[in-house]
C-alpha positions as CSV (number, residue, x, y, z in Angstrom):
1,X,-25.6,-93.7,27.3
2,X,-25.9,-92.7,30.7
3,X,-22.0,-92.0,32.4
4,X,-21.3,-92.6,35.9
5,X,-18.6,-91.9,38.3
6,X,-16.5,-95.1,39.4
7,X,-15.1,-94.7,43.0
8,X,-12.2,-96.3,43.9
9,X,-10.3,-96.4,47.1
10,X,-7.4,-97.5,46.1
11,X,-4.7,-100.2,47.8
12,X,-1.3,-100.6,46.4
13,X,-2.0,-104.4,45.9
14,X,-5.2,-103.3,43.8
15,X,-3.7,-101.1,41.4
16,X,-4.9,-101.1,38.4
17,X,-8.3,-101.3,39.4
18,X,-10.3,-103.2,36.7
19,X,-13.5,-101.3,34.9
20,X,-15.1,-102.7,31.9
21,X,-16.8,-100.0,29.9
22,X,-18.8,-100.2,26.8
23,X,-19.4,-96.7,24.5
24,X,-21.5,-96.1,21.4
25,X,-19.7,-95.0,18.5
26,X,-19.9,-91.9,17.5
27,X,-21.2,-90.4,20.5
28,X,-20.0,-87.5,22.3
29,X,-19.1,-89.8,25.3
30,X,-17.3,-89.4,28.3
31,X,-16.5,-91.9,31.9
32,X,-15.8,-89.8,35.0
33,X,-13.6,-91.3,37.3
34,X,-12.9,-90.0,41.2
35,X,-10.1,-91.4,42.1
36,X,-9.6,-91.8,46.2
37,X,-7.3,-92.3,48.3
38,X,-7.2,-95.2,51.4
39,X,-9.0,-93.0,53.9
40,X,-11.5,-92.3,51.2
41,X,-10.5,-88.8,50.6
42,X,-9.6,-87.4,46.8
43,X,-6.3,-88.2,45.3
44,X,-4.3,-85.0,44.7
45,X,-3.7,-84.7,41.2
46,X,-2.0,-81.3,41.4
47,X,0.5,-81.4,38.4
48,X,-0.6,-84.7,37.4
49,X,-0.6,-85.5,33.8
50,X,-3.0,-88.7,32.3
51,X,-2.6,-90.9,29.3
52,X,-4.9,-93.6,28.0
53,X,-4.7,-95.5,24.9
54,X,-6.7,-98.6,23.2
55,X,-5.5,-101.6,21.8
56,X,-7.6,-104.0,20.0
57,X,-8.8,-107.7,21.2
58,X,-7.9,-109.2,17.8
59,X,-5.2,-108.7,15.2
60,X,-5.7,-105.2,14.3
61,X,-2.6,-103.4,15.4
62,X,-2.3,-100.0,16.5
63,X,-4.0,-98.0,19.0
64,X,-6.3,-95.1,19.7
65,X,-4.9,-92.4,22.1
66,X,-8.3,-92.0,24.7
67,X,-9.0,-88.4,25.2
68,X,-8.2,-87.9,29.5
69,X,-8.7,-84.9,31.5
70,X,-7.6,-84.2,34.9
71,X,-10.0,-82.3,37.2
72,X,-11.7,-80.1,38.0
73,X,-13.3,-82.2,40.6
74,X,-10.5,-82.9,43.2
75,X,-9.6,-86.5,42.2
76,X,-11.6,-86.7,39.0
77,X,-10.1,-88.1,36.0
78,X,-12.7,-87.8,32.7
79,X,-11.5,-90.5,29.5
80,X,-13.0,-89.9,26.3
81,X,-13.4,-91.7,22.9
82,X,-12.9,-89.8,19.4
83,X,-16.0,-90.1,17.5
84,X,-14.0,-91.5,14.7
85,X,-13.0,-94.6,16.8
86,X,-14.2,-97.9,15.2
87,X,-16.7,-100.3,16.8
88,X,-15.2,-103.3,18.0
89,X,-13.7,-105.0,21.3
90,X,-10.0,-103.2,22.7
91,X,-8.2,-103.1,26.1
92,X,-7.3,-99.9,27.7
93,X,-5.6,-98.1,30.4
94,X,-5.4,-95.1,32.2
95,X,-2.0,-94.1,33.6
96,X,-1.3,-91.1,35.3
97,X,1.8,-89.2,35.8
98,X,3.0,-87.5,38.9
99,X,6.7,-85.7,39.4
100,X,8.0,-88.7,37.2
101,X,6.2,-91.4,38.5
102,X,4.1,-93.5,36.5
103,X,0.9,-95.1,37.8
104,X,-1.7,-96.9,36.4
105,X,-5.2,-96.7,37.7
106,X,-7.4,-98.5,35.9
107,X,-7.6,-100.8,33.2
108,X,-10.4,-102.9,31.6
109,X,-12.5,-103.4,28.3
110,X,-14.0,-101.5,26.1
111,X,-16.5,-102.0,23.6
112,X,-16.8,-99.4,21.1
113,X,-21.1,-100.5,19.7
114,X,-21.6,-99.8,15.8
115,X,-23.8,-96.6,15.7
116,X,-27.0,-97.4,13.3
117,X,-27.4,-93.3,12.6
118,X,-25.2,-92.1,10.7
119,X,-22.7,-94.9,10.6
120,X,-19.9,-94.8,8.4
């Protein structure tokens, strides 16, 4: 599956921007973000930390804790997905922490496809 880098400018008002992604599972997969500010330049993530976990759609509980790195890009953000995540439909988010302050950037949904090769 081909990745690709999702610019955003954001605006207060537009926060969290909305990406849908989709993932096969088991891949080693990864969605770059650049995140930018209003004048289109890179957000400084200096000292940020990121978080991103993954609910289900239906009645499954729980959550899966996204793999995120910050950099090394000026305002690049990678998330990941564990290869042991199961296919099916889940909401996620992507918050990032600055000096105590909590935003978060994007949300959307993802769908994890069932791997044919090797599929558990």
């Amino acid at each position: 599956m081909t990745n690709r880098a999702v610019r955003y400018a954001p605006k207060v008002s537009a926060l969290p921007a909305v990406v849908n992604l989709t993932a096969y599972r088991g891949d080693s997969w990864q969605q770059p973000f650049v995140l930018k500010d209003s004048a289109g330049n890179p957000v400084d993530l200096t000292n940020s930390t990121a978080a991103a976990w993954a609910t289900p759609n239906q009645n499954g509980g729980g959550h899966i804790v996204l793999p995120v790195t910050v950099g090394p890009d000026p305002g690049t953000v990678t998330l990941g997905l564990p290869p042991s995540a199961p296919a099916g439909a889940y909401q996620y988010d992507l918050e990032l922490t600055n000096i105590g302050v909590v935003t978060t950037w994007i949300r959307g949904r993802l769908i994890v496809e069932q791997d044919i090769t090797n599929a558990a």
